[in-house]
Backbone as a chain_set.jsonl record, in Angstrom:
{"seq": "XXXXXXXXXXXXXXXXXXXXXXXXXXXXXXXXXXXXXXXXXXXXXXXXXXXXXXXXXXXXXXXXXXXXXXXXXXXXXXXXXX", "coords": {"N": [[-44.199, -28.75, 23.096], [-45.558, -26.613, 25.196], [-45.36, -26.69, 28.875], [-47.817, -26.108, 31.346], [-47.601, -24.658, 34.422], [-47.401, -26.801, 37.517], [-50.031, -27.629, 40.525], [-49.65, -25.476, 43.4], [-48.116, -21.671, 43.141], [-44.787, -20.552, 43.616], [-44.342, -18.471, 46.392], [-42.586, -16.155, 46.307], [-40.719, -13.125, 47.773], [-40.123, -11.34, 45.996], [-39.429, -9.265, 43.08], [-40.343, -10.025, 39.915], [-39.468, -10.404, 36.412], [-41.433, -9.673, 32.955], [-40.991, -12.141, 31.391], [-40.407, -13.95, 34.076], [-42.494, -13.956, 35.01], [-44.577, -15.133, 32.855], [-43.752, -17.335, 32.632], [-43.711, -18.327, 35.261], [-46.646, -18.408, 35.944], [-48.193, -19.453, 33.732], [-49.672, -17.629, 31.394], [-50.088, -16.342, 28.689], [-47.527, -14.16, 27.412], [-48.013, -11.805, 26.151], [-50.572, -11.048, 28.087], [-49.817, -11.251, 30.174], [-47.723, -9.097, 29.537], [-50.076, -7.083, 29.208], [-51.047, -6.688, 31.652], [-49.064, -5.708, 33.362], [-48.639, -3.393, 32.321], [-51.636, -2.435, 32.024], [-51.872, -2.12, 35.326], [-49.825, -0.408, 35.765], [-50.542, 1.751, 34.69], [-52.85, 2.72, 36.95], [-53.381, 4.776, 39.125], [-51.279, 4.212, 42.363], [-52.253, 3.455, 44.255], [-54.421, 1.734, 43.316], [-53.984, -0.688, 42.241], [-54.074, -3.937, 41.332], [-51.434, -5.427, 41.167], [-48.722, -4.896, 42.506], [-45.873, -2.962, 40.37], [-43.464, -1.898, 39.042], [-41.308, 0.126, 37.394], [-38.422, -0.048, 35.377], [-35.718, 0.854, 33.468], [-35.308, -1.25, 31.926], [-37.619, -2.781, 31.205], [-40.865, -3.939, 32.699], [-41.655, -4.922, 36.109], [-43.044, -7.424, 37.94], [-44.649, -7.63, 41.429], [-44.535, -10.616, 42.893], [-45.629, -11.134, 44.9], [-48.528, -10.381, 44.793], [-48.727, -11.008, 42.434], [-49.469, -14.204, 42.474], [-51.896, -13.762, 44.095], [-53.364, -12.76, 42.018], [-53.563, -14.485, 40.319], [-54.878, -16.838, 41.711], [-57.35, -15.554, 42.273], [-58.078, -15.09, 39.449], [-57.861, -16.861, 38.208], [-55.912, -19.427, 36.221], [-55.84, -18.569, 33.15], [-55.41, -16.129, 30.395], [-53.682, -19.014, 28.643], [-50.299, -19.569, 27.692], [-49.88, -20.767, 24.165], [-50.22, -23.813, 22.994], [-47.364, -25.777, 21.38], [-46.659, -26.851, 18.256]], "CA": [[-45.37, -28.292, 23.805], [-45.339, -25.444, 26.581], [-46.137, -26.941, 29.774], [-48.431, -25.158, 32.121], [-47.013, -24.902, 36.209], [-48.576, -27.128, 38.323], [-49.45, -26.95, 41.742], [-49.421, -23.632, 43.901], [-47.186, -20.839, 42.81], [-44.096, -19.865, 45.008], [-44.473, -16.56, 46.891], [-41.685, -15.559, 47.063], [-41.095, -12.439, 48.383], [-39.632, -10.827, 45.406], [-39.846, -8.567, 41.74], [-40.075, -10.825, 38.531], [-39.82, -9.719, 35.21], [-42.63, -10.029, 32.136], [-40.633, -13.624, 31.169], [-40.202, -14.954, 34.557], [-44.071, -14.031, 35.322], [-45.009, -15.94, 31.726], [-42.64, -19.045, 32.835], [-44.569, -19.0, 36.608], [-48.041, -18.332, 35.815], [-48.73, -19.729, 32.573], [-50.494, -16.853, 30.979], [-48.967, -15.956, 27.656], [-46.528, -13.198, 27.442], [-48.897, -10.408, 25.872], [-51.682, -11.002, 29.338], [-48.815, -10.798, 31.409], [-47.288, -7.62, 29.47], [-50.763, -6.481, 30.033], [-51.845, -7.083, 33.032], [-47.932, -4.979, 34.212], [-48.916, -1.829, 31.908], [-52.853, -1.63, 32.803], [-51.154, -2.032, 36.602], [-48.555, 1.016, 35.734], [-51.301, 3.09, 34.783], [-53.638, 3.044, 37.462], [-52.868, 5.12, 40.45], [-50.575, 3.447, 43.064], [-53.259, 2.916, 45.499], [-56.016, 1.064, 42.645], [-53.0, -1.087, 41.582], [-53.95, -4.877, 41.926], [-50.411, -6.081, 41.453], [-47.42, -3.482, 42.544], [-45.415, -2.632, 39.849], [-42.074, -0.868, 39.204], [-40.848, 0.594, 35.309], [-36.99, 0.327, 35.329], [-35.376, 1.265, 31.815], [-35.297, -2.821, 30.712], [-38.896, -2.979, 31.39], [-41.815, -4.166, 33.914], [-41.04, -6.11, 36.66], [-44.361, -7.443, 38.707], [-44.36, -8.174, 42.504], [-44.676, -11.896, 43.006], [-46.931, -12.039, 45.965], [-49.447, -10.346, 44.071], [-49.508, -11.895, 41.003], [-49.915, -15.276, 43.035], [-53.258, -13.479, 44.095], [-54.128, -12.653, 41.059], [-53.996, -15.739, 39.898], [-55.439, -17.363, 43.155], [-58.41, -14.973, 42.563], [-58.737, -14.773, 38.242], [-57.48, -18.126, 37.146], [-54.819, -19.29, 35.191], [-55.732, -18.34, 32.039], [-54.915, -16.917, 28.94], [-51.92, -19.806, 29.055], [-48.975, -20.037, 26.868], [-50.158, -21.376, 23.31], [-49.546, -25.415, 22.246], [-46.96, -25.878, 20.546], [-47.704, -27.691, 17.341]], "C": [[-44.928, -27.574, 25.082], [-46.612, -26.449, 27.574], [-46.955, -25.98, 30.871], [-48.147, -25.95, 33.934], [-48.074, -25.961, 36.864], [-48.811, -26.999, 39.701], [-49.978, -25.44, 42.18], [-48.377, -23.497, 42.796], [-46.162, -20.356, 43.953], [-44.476, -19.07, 44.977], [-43.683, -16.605, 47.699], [-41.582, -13.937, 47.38], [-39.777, -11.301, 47.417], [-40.348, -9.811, 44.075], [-39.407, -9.699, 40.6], [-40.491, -9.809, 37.504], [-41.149, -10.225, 34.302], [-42.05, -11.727, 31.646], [-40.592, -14.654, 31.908], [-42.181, -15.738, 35.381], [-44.619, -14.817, 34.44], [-44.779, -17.336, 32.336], [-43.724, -19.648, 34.302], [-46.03, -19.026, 36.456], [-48.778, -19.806, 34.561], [-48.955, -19.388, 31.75], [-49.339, -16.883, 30.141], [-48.629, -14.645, 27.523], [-47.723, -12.041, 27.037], [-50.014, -10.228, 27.244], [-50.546, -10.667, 30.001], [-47.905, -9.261, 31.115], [-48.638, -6.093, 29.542], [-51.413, -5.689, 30.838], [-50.282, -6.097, 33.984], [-48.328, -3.672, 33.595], [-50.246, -1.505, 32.352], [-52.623, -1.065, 34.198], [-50.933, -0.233, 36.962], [-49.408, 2.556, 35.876], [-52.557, 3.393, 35.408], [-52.953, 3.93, 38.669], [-52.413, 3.95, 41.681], [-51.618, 2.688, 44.06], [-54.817, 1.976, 45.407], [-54.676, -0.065, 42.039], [-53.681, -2.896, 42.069], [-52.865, -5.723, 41.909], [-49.291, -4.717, 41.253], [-46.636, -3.608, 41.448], [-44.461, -1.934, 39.394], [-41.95, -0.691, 37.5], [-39.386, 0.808, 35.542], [-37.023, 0.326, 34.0], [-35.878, -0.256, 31.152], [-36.502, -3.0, 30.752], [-40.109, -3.357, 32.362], [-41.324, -5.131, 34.685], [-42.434, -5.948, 37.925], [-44.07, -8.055, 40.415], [-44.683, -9.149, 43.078], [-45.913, -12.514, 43.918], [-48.129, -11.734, 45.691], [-49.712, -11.043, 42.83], [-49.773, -12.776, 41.432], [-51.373, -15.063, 43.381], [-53.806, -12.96, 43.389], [-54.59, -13.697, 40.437], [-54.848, -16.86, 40.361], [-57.042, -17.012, 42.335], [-59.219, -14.941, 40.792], [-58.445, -16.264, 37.686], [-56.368, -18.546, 36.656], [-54.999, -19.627, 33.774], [-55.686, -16.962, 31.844], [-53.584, -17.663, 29.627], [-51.772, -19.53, 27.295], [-49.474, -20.833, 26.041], [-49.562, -22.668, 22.973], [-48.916, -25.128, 21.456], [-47.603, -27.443, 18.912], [-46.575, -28.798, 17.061]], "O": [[-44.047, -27.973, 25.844], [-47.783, -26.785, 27.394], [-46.359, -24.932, 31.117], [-48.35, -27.06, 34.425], [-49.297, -25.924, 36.73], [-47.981, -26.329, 40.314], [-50.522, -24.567, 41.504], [-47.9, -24.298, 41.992], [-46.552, -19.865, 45.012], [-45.003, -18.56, 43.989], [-43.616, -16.841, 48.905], [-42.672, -13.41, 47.16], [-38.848, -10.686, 47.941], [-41.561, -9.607, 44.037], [-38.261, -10.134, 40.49], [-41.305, -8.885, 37.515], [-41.889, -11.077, 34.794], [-42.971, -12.542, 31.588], [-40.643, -15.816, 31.507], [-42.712, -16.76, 35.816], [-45.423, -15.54, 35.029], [-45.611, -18.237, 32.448], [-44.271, -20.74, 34.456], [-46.565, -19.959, 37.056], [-49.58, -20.726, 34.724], [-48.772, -20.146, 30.797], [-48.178, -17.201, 30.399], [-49.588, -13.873, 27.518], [-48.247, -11.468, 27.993], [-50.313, -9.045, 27.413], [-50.481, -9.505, 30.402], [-47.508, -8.494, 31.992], [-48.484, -4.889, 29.75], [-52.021, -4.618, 30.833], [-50.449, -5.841, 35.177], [-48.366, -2.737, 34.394], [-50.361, -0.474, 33.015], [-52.964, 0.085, 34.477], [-51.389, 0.629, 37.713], [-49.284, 3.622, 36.478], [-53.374, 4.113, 34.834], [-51.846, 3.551, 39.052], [-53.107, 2.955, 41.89], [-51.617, 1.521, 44.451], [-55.693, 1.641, 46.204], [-54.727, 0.072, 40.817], [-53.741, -3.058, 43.288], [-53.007, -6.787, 42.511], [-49.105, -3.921, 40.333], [-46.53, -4.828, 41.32], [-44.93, -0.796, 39.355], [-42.495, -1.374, 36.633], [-39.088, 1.936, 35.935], [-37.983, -0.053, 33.33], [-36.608, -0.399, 30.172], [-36.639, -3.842, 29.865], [-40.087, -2.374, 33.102], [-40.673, -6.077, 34.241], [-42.769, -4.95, 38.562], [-43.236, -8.952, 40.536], [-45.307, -8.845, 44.094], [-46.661, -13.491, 43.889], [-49.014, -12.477, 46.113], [-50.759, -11.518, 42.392], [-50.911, -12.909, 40.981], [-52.162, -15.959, 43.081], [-54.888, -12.498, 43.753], [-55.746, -13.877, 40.055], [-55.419, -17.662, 39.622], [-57.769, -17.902, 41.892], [-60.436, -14.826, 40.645], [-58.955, -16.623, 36.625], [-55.569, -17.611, 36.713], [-54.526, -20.619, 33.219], [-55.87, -16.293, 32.861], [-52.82, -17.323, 30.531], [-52.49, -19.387, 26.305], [-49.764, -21.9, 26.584], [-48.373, -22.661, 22.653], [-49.328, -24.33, 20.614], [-48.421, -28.352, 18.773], [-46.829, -29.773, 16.353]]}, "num_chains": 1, "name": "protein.A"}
């Protein structure tokens, strides 16, 4: 069984990738890959979590996703295992 974080979320004051955002949030991997591409493709300045595109893939900026989550919930989570 996938546990879900408990607690706050650190904010730290860094870039996580789409796996380490899954692992801290909860949300399962497809919301969190997402929630970094809707991001990508809004203009920089409608963006509610900053966003970068290096070659290996999305990497989201921590102190926002904490207020995203703060502000939407933490759901979808990470499916029970069976």
């Amino acid at each position: 069984m996938v546990e879900r974080p408990d607690g706050d979320l650190p904010v730290d004051d860094t870039w996580v990738t789409i796996t380490e955002a899954t692992e801290k949030t909860g949300y399962n991997r497809s919301h969190v890959q997402k929630l970094a591409r809707d991001n990508w493709n809004l203009p920089e300045d409608e963006r509610w979590i900053r966003v970068r595109k290096p070659p290996s893939g999305y990497l989201l900026w921590m102190p926002d996703l904490v207020r995203y989550v703060a502000e939407f919930g933490r759901g979808p989570h990470l499916k029970k295992a069976d």
